[in-house]
N, C-alpha and C positions, 0 to 999 in steps of 0.2 A: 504494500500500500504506500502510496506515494505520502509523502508528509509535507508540510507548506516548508522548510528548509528547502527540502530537496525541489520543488516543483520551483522555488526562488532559482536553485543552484541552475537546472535546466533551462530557466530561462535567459542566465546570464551565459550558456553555453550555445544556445538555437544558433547567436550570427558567426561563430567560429563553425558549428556544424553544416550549417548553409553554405558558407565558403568554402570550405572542407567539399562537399558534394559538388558545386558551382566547378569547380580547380580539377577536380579528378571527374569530373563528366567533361568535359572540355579536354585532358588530357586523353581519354577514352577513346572521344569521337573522332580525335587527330589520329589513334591508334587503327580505328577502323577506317578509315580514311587511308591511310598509307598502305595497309594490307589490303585493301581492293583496290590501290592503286598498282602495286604487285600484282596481283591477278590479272590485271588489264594488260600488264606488260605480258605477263604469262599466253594469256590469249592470243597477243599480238603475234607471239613466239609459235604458237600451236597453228594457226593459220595462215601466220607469215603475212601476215599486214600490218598498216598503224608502225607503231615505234618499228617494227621489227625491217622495214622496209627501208629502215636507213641503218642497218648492220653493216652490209658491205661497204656500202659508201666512205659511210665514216673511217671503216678498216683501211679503205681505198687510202682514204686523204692523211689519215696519221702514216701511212707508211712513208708517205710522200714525204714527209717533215724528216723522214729519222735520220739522222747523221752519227757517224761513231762514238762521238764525245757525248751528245743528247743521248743517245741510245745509254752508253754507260752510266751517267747518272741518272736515269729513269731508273734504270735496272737496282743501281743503288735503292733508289727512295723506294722502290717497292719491295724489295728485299727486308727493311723495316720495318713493313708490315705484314711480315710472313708468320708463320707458326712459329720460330724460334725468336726472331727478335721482337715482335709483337708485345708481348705478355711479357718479358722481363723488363723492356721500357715502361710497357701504362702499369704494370703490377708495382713497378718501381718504383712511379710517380705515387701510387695509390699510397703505397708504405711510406712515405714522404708526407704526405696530405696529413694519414692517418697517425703520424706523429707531432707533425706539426701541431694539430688541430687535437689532437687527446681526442680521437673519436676514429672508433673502429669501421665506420656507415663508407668512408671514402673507400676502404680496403674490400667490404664486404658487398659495394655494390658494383666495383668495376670485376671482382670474380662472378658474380650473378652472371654480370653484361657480358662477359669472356663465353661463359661456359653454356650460355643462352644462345648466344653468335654463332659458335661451332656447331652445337648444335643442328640449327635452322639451316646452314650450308650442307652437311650432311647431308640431313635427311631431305632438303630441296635437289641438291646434286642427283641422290638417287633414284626421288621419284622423280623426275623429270628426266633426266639420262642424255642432257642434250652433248651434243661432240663439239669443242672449242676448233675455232679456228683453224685453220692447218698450218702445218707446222711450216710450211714455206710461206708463211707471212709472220711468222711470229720471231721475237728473239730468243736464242739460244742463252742459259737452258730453260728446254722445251718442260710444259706441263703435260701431263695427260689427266688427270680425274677428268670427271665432267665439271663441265660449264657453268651452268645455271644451279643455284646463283652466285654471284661471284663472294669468297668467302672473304678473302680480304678488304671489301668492299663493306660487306657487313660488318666485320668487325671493328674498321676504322671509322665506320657513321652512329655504329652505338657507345664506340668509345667517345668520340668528342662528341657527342650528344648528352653523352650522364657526366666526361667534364664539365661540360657550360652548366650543366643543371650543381653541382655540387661546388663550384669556384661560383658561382653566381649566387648560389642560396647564403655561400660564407660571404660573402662580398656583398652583401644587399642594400649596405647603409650604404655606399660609395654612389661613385659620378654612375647614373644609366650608360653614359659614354664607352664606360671599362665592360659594364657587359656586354654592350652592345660588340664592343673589341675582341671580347675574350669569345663572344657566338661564329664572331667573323673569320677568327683566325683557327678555330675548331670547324667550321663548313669548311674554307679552303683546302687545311689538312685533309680532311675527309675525302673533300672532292679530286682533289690531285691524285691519293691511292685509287681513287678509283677510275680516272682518267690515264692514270699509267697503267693500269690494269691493259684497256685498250691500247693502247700507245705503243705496248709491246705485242701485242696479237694474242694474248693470254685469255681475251675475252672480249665476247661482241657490246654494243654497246648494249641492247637490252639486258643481257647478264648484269652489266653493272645498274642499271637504270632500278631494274626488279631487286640488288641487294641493297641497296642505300634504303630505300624504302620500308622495306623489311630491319636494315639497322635501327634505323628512327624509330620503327611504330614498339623492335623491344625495348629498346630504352624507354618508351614511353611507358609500356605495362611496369618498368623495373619503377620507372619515376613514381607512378601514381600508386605503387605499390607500399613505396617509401613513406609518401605522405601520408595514406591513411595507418599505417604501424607508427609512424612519429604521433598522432594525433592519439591513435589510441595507450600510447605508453606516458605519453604526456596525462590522460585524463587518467591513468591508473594511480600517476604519481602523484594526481592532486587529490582524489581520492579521500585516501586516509585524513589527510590536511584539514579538508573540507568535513569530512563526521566527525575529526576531534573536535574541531568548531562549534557545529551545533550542538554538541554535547556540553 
C-alpha cells in the first residue's frame, strides 16, 4: 500500500522517469532505424539494385587513386583496426578512462561493444555468404572470409560511437563545441576504417555501408542499456536514504 511519503517521493521522481523513457525511446527508434537501414542495404545486395549498383563503380574509381605510398598507408591504418591491434588500442584506452575516472562503466562497456561487434560480423558473414571482391582488385594480403558485413567497419563505428557517448557524458559541463569535436573526430575515425576497407578491395561498398549501421544501432542498444541500469542503481541507492527519512 502506497503511503503519502512515498506517493510524495514518486512524484518528485515522475520528470527524471519521463526523461528516462523520453532518452531511451529516442535512442531505441534510432536503433531500429539503423537496423532497417541495414536490411535495405541487404536487399539492395540480394537483388543487386539501389546502393548495391554503385559496388563496382566505386571499386572502379578507388582503384584508380591507388599509388604505392597511399596504398601503404591505407594498408597501415586499417591494419589498426584489425582483430589484433583493434582491442589492445580501445581496451587500452578503456583501462585509461577507467582509471582515470574510478569507474569500471568505460572498461565494461567498450568489452560489451567489442564482443557485440564480433559477434554480428560473424554471424552476418555466414548467413549471408557473400564472396568479396577478387583478388585482382584488391591489395595484397588478400582476405578470404566472407564479405558482408564488413567487420572492421563495425567494430570501429560502435567503438567511437560508445567513445563520444562516455567522453561526452564525462564532459557534459564543458563548451557543446568539444562534443561536438570529440563526435566529429570519432565519425571521421570511423568513416576512414571503413573507406579503407574499400580503398583496398577488401570490400564492396555496401559491405561497408550495411556494417556502420549495424555498428551505431549496437552501440545504441549498449547506450540505452546503460542509462536505464544507471537510473535504476541510482534509485536503489536513494532508497534506503529516502525510508530512513520518513521514518
Amino acid at each position: 500500500m502506497l503511503t503519502h511519503d512515498r506517493l510524495r517521493a514518486l512524484r518528485r521522481e515522475l520528470p527524471t522517469l519521463v526523461g528516462l523513457a523520453i532518452v531511451v525511446g529516442l535512442i531505441l527508434g534510432a536503433v531500429a532505424l539503423l537496423v532497417n537501414a541495414a536490411g535495405e542495404v541487404l536487399e539492395a545486395v540480394s537483388e543487386n539494385d539501389g546502393l548495391a549498383l554503385w559496388d563496382r563503380p566505386v571499386l572502379d574509381w578507388v582503384i584508380a587513386q591507388r599509388t604505392p605510398g597511399l596504398t601503404e598507408a591505407v594498408l597501415w591504418f586499417t591494419h589498426t583496426g584489425g582483430p589484433v591491434w583493434q582491442p589492445i588500442i580501445f581496451f587500452g584506452l578503456a583501462l585509461l578512462l577507467s582509471w582515470r575516472w574510478r569507474d569500471w562503466t568505460p572498461l565494461v562497456l567498450v568489452a560489451l561493444a567489442e564482443g557485440g561487434a564480433l559477434a554480428i560480423a560473424q554471424v552476418g558473414k555466414g548467413l549471408v555468404g557473400r564472396v568479396r571482391p577478387p583478388e585482382s582488385d584488391a591489395a595484397p594480403p588478400y582476405e578470404t572470409s566472407f564479405s558482408f558485413p564488413s567487420g572492421h567497419t563495425i567494430e570501429a563505428f560502435v567503438i567511437a560511437t560508445m567513445l563520444t557517448y562516455l567522453l561526452v557524458r564525462h564532459l557534459w559541463d564543458r563548451s557543446r563545441w568539444l562534443h561536438v569535436l570529440i563526435g566529429m573526430v570519432a565519425f571521421v575515425y570511423a568513416a576512414a576504417m571503413g573507406f579503407s576497407r574499400v580503398f583496398l578491395g577488401y570490400h564492396w561498398l555496401t559491405d561497408v555501408a550495411a556494417a556502420a549501421a549495424l555498428g551505431m544501432a549496437w552501440a545504441g542498444v549498449l547506450i540505452a542499456a546503460h542509462r536505464v541500469w544507471r537510473a535504476v542503481r541510482q534509485r536503489r541507492e536513494r532508497g534506503p536514504v529516502e525510508e530512513e527519512g520518513a521514518r
